[in-house]
C-alpha positions in Angstrom: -17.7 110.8 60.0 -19.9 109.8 56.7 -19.0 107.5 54.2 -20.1 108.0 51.2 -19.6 105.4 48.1 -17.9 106.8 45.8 -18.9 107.2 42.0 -17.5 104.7 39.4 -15.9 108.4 37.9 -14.3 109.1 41.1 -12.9 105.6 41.0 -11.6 105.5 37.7 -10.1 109.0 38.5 -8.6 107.2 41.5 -7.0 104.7 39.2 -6.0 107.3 36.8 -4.0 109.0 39.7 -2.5 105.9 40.1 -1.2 104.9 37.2 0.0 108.5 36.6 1.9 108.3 40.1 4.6 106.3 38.6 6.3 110.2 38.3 7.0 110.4 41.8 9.6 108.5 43.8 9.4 105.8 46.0 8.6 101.8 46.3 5.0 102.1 43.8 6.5 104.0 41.3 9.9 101.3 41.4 7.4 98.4 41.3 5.3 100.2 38.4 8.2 100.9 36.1 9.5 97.6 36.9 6.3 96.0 35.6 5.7 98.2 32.5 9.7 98.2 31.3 9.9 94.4 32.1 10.1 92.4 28.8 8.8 89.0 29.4 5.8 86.6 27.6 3.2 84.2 29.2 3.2 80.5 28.6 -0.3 79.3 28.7 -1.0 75.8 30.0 2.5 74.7 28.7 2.2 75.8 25.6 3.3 79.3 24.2 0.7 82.2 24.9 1.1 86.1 25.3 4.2 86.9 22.7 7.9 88.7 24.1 6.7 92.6 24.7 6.3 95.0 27.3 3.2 94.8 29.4 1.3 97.3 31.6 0.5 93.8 33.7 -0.6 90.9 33.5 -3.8 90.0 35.4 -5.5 86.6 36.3 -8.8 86.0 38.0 -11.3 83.8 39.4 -14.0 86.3 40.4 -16.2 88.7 37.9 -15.5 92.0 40.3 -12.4 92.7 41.6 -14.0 95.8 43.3 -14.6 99.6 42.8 -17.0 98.2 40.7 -14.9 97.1 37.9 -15.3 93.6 36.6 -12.3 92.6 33.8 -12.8 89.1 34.5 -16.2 88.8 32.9 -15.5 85.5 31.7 -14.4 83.9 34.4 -17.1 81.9 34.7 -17.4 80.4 31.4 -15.1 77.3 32.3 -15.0 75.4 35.8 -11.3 74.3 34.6 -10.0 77.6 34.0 -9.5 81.4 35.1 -9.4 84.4 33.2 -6.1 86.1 31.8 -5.4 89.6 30.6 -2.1 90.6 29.0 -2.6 94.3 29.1 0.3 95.8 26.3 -1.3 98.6 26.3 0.4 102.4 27.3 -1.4 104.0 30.5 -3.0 106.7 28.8 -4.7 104.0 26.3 -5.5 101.7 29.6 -7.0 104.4 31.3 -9.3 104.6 28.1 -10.5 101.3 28.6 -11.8 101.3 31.9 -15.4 102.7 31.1 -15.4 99.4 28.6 -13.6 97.3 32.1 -16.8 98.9 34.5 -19.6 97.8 32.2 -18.1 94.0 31.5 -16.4 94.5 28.0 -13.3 93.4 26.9 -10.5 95.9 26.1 -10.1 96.2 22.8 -7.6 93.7 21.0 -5.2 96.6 20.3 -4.8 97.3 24.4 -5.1 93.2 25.9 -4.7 89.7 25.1 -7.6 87.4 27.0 -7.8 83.8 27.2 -9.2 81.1 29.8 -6.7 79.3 31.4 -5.9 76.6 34.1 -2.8 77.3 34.2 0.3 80.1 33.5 3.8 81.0 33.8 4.7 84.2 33.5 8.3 84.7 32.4 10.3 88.2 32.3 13.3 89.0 29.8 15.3 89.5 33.6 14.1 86.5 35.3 12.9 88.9 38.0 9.0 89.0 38.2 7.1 91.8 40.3 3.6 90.9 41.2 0.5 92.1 43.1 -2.3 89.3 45.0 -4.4 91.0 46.4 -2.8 95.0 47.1 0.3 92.9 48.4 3.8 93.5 46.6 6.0 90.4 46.1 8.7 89.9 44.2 10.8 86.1 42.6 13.1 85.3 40.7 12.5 83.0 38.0 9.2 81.9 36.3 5.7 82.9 38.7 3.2 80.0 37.9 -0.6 80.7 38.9 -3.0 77.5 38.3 -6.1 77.3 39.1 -6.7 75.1 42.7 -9.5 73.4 44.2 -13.1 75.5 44.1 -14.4 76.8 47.9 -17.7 76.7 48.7 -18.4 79.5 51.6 -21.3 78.0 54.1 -23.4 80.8 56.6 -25.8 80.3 58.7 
């Protein structure tokens, strides 16, 4: 077999086909609705952040590319202390506009995402039941999900 790298097109496509696969059954498309119907807002380091709304997601990060070449936390160097946050609010059809902004290192447009710098969040749902994602890995808990930023890793090789 040949593996062949795919295109950033054939990604996004990719992503497109996942977002749209919240029409079919089964335990992505319950996780999906469940994180685009879920009311909820985002306190940000203990204060209030991301308003009451629905949201597409909410994604935090530490590292510029989060792979298939698309790099949303472009900022997430700019502050040792902190990470980067995205409150996407936007629908899927107007995400899956942004992502050609998302593969060259630009932010979504203010219209589609919040983004701040943050050490530390809670994200809160209307429900008290928050779905999230680390990493391709569902989870679910009930009750506030706090992400803070922990200690830095250095990686040695020799």
């Amino acid at each position: 077999e040949t593996f062949t790298v795919p295109s950033t097109t054939t990604e996004m496509g990719w992503l497109v086909a996942s977002i749209d696969s919240r029409s079919a059954a089964g335990r992505g498309k319950k996780f999906l609705d469940a994180l685009y119907r879920n009311f909820g807002h985002v306190e940000i380091d203990g204060h209030s952040g991301f308003p009451e709304r629905a949201y597409l997601g909410i994604a935090a990060g530490t590292i510029d590319q989060m792979g298939l070449n698309f790099r949303p936390f472009y900022r997430c160097n700019q502050r040792d202390d902190a990470f980067q946050v995205l409150g996407i609010h936007a629908r899927p059809f107007q995400f899956c506009r942004q992502l050609p902004r998302v593969a060259r290192a630009k932010p979504m447009t203010e219209s589609c995402s919040y983004d701040v710098l943050a050490p530390r969040i809670r994200v809160h749902a209307k429900d008290g039941h928050v779905a999230y994602m680390v990493d391709g890995d569902l989870h679910e808990t009930h009750g506030p999900l706090e992400i803070s930023m922990g200690p830095r890793v250095r990686i040695l090789t020799h």
